[in-house]
C-alpha positions as CSV (number, residue, x, y, z in Angstrom):
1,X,231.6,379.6,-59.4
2,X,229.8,378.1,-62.1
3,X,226.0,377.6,-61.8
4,X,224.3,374.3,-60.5
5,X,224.9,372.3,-64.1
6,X,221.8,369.6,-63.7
7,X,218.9,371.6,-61.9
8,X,217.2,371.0,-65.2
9,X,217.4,366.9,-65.0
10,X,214.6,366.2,-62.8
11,X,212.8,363.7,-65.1
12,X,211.1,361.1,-62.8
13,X,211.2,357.7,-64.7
14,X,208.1,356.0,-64.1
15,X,208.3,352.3,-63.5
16,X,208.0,349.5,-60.6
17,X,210.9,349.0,-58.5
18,X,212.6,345.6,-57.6
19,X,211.2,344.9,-54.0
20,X,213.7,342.9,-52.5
21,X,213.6,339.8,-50.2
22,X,216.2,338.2,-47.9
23,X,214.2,337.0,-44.6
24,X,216.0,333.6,-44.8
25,X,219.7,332.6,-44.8
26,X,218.9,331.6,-48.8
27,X,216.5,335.0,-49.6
28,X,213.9,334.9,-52.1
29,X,214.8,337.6,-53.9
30,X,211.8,339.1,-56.4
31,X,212.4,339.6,-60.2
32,X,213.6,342.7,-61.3
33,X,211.2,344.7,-62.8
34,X,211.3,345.2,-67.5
35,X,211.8,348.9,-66.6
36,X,214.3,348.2,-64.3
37,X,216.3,346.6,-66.2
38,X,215.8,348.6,-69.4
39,X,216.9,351.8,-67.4
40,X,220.0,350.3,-66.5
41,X,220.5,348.4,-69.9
42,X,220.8,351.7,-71.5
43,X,222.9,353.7,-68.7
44,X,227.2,353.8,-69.5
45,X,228.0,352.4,-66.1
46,X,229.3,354.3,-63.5
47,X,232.8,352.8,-63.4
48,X,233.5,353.6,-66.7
49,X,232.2,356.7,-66.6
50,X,234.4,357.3,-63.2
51,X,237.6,355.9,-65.7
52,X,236.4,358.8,-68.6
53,X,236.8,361.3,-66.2
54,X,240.0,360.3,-64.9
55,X,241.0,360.6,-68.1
56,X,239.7,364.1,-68.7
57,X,241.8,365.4,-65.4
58,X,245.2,367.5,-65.3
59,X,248.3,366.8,-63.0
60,X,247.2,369.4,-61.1
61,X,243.5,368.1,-60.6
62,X,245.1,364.7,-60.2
63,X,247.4,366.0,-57.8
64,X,244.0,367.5,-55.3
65,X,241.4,364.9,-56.2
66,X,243.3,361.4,-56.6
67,X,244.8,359.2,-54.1
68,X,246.4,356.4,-53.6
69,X,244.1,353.2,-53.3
70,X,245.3,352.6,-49.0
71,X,245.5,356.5,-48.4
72,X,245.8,357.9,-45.1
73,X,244.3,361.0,-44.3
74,X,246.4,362.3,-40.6
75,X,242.3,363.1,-38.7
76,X,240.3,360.2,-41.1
77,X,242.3,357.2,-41.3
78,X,242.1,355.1,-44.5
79,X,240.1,357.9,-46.7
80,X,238.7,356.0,-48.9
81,X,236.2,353.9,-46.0
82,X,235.7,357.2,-44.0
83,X,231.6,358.3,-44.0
84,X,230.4,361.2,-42.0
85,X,226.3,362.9,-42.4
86,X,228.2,366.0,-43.2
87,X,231.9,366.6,-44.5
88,X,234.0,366.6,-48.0
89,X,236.4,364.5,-49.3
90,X,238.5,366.8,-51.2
91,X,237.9,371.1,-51.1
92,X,237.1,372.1,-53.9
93,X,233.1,372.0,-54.7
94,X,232.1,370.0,-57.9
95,X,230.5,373.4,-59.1
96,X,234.1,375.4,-59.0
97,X,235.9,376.4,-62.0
98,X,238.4,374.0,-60.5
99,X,236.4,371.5,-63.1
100,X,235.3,371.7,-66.5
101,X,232.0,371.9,-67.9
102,X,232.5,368.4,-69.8
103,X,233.6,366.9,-66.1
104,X,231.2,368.3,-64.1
105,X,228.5,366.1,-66.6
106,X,230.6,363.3,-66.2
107,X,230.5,363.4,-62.4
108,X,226.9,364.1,-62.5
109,X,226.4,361.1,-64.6
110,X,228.0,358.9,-62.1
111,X,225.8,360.3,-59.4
112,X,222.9,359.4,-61.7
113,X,224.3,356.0,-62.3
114,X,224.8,355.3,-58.6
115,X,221.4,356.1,-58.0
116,X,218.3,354.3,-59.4
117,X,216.3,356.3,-61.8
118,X,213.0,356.0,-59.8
119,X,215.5,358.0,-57.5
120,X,216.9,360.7,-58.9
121,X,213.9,363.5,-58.8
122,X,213.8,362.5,-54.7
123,X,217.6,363.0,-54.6
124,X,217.8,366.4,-56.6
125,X,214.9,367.1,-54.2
126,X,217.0,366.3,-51.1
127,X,220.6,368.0,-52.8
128,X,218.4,371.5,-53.3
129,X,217.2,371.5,-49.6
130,X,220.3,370.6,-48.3
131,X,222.6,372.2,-50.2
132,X,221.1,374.4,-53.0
133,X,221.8,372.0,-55.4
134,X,223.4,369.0,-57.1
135,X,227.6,369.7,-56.8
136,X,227.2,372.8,-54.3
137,X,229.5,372.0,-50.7
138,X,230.0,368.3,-52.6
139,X,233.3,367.3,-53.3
140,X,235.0,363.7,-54.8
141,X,237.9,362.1,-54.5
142,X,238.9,359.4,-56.8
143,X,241.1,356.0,-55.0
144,X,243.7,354.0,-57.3
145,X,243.6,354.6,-60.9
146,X,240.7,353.5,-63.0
147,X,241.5,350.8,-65.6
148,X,244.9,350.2,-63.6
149,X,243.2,347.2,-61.0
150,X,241.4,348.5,-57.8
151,X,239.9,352.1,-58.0
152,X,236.9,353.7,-56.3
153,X,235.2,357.1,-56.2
154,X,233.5,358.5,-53.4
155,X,231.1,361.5,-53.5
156,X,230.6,363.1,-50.1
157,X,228.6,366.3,-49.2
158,X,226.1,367.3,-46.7
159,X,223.5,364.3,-46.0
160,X,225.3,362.3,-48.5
161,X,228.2,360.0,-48.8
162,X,227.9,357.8,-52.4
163,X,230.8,355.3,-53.9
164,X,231.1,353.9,-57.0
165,X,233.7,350.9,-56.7
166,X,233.4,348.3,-59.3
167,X,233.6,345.7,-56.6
168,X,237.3,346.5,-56.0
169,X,237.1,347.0,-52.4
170,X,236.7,344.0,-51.0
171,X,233.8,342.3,-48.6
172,X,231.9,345.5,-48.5
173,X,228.6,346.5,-50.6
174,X,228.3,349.7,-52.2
175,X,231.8,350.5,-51.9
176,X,232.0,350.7,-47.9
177,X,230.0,352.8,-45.6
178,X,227.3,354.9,-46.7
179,X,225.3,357.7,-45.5
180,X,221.7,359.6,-46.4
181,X,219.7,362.2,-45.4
182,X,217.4,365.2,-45.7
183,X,216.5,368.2,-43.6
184,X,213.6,370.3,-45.6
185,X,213.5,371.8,-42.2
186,X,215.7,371.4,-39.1
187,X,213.5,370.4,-37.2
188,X,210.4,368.3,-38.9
189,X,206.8,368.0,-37.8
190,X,205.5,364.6,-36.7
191,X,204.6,363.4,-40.5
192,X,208.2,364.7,-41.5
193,X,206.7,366.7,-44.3
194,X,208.5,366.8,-47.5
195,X,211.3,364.2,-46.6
196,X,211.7,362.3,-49.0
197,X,212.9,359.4,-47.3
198,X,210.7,359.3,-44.6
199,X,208.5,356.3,-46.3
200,X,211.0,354.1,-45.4
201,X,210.5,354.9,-41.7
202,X,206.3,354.5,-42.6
203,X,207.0,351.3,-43.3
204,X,208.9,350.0,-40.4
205,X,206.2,352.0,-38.2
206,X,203.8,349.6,-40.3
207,X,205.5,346.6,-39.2
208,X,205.8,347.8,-35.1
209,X,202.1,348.1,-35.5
210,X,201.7,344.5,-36.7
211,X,203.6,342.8,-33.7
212,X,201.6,341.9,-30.8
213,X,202.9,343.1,-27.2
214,X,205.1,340.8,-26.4
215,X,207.0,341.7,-29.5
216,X,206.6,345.5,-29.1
217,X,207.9,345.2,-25.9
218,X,210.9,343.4,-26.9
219,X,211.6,345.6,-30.1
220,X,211.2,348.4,-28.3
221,X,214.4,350.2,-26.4
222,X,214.6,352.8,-24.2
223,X,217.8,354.7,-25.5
224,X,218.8,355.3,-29.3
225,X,222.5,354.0,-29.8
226,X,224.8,357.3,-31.6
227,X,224.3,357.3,-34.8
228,X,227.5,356.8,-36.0
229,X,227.4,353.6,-33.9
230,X,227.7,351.4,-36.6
231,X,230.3,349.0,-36.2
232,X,229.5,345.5,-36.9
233,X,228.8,343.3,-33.7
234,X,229.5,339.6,-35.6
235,X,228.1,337.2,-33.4
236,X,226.9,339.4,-30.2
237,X,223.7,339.4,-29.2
238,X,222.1,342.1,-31.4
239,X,219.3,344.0,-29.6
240,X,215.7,344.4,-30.1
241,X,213.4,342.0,-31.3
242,X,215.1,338.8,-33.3
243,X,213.2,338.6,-36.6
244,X,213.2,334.9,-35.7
245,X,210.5,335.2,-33.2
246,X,208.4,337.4,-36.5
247,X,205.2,335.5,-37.8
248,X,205.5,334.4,-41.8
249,X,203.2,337.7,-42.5
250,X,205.7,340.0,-40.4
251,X,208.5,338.6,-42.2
252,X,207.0,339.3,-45.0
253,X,206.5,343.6,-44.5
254,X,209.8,343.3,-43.2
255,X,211.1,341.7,-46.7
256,X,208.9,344.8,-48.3
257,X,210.8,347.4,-46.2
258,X,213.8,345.8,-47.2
259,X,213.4,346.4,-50.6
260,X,212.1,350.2,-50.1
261,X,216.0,350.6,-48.3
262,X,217.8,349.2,-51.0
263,X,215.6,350.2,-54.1
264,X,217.5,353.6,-54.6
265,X,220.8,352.5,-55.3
266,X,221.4,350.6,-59.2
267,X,220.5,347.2,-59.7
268,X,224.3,345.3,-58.6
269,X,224.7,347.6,-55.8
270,X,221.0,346.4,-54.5
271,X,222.2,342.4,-55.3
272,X,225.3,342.9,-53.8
273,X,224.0,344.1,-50.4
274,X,221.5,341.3,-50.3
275,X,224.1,338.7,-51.3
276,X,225.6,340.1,-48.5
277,X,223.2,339.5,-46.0
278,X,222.7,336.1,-47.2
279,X,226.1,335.3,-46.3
280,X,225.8,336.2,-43.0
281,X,222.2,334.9,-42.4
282,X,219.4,336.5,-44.0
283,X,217.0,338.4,-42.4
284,X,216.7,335.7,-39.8
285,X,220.3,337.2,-38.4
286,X,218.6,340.0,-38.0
287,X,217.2,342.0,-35.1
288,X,214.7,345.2,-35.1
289,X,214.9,347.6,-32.8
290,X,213.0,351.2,-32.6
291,X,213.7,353.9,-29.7
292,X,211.3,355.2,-27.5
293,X,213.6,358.2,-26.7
294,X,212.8,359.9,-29.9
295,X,209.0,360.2,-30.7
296,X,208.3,363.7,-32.1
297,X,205.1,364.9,-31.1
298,X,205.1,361.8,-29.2
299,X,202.3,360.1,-31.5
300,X,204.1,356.4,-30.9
301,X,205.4,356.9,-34.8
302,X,209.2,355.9,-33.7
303,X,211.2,358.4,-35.6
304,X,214.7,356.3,-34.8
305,X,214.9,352.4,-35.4
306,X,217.6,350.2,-36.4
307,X,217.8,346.7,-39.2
308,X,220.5,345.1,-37.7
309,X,222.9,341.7,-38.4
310,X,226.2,340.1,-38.0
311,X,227.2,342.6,-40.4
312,X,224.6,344.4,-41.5
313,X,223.4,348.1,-40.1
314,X,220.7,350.2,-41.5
315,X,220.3,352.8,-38.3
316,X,217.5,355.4,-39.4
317,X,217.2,358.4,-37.1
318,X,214.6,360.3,-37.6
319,X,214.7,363.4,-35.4
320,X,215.0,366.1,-35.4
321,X,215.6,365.4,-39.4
322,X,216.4,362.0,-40.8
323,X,220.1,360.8,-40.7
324,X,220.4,357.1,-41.9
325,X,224.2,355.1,-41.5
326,X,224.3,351.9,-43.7
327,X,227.0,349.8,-43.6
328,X,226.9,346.4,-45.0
329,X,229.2,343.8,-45.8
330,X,229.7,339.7,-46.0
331,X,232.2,339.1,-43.2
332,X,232.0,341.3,-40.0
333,X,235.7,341.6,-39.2
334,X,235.5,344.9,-41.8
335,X,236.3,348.1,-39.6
336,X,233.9,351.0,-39.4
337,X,235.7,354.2,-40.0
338,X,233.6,356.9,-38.9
């Protein structure tokens, strides 16, 4: 087995993040930040990248790691839309000598594509807790054939399922289904030390605090849904508090939090989620929900809570570690395959 290939690209890019809005049915969406834009400016996209290492594969690495674009795996269903907190697409680990030196850069330079560059130290952080490193128990599988009409590649691996897509699959952002996490321990303290996603949940703690009672009451639920639960409900009743019934200055932190969910992911995957959830509404389709079932240490910080729309789920549980399910897209008739 070759050694992790990137432990030593940890630089932390500096630089505001795009915080972005969508509380209406037309969103106001913030500029992007110089830095931003710069950073991606100067970054070989991830699709072509995805199309150079294509190129750089044998028969027989074709033969294990690329399918078919409507592939059906016999347990999993269509392959390419399946998402799971823990599992691989493909067996052999992106450290093996099953790759080359030369495409084990390449697929680490579509991860860092994928991800925003404000990102990538907090992600390296997450891979080395969960999994000893970038490419160690991660696998990818590549759908279609780059440069040949649809394609997609999906990078799966404990607490992480990534795609990179080019907007060939259709409806969906970021390529379908998505998952994140991070366990620095199993089981986290209160504060969730070290996780380095557990801002996010800060934030939407920040906005529970700002609703009066009547609110809390109605945002607040006695049982967490499974996490997996993450099918789109279209136009049923979503539960928890209607966003709605939010004052302009609650709207508004919720607009911030928004942006701290989507600001990890490269500039067109963040647009294309929030064109998304214009289509079906805006923030105003939403409804937020947090779970009174799962407080640990029982301080009132709600470790699980839910953003959720016609089509449009970003469920964040939060104990014992953090485990967050996204799945986003402009029309709610899209299966969930998970």
């Amino acid at each position: 087995m070759k050694p992790n290939p990137r432990l030593d690209r940890r630089t932390f890019l500096q630089g505001a993040s795009a915080v972005a809005a969508a509380t209406t049915a037309a969103p106001m969406i913030s500029p992007l930040s110089e830095s931003l834009s710069a950073a991606e400016s100067a970054t070989t996209s991830a699709e072509s990248l995805v199309g150079r290492l294509y190129s750089t594969l044998s028969q027989q690495q074709r033969n294990d790691v690329c399918f078919d674009w409507n592939h059906q795996d016999p347990k999993r269903g269509l392959l390419r839309t399946f998402v799971a907190n823990n599992w691989n697409v493909t067996r052999h680990e992106i450290v093996d000598d099953f790759y080359s030196d030369e495409q084990r850069e390449l697929i680490t330079q579509i991860f860092e594509s994928i991800v925003h560059p404000n990102w990538h130290e907090r992600y390296y952080r997450q891979l080395e807790d969960d999994a000893g490193g970038f490419g160690v128990e991660q696998s990818i599988a590549i759908f279609g054939k780059p440069n040949e009409g649809k394609f997609e590649l999906v990078l799966t691996g404990r607490h992480m399922t990534l795609r990179c897509d080019g907007n060939s699959a259709d409806h969906v952002a970021f390529g379908g289904p998505i998952f994140y996490g991070h366990a620095p321990v199993d089981s986290e303290d209160p504060k969730h030390t070290d996780n380095v996603f557990w801002s996010q949940a800060v934030a939407a703690n920040d906005l529970y605090k700002m609703l009066d009672g009547k609110q809390q009451q109605e945002a607040l639920l006695r049982r967490t849904p499974r996490e997996q639960s993450v099918a789109f409900r279209g136009k049923q009743t979503i539960p928890g508090l209607p966003v709605t019934e939010m004052s302009s200055d609650q709207k508004e932190h919720l607009q911030k939090t928004l942006g701290l969910l989507v600001e990890m992911y490269r500039e067109s995957d963040q647009q294309e989620a929030l064109n998304c959830l214009k289509t079906q509404g805006g923030l105003d389709a939403c409804s937020l929900a947090f779970y009174q079932d799962s407080d640990i240490g029982n301080d009132g910080v709600w470790d699980n809570w839910r953003l959720e729309g016609p089509s449009f789920v970003w469920h964040y549980r939060g104990k014992p570690h953090v485990h967050v399910w996204v799945n986003v897209a402009d029309d709610s008739s899209v299966k969930l395959n998970a």
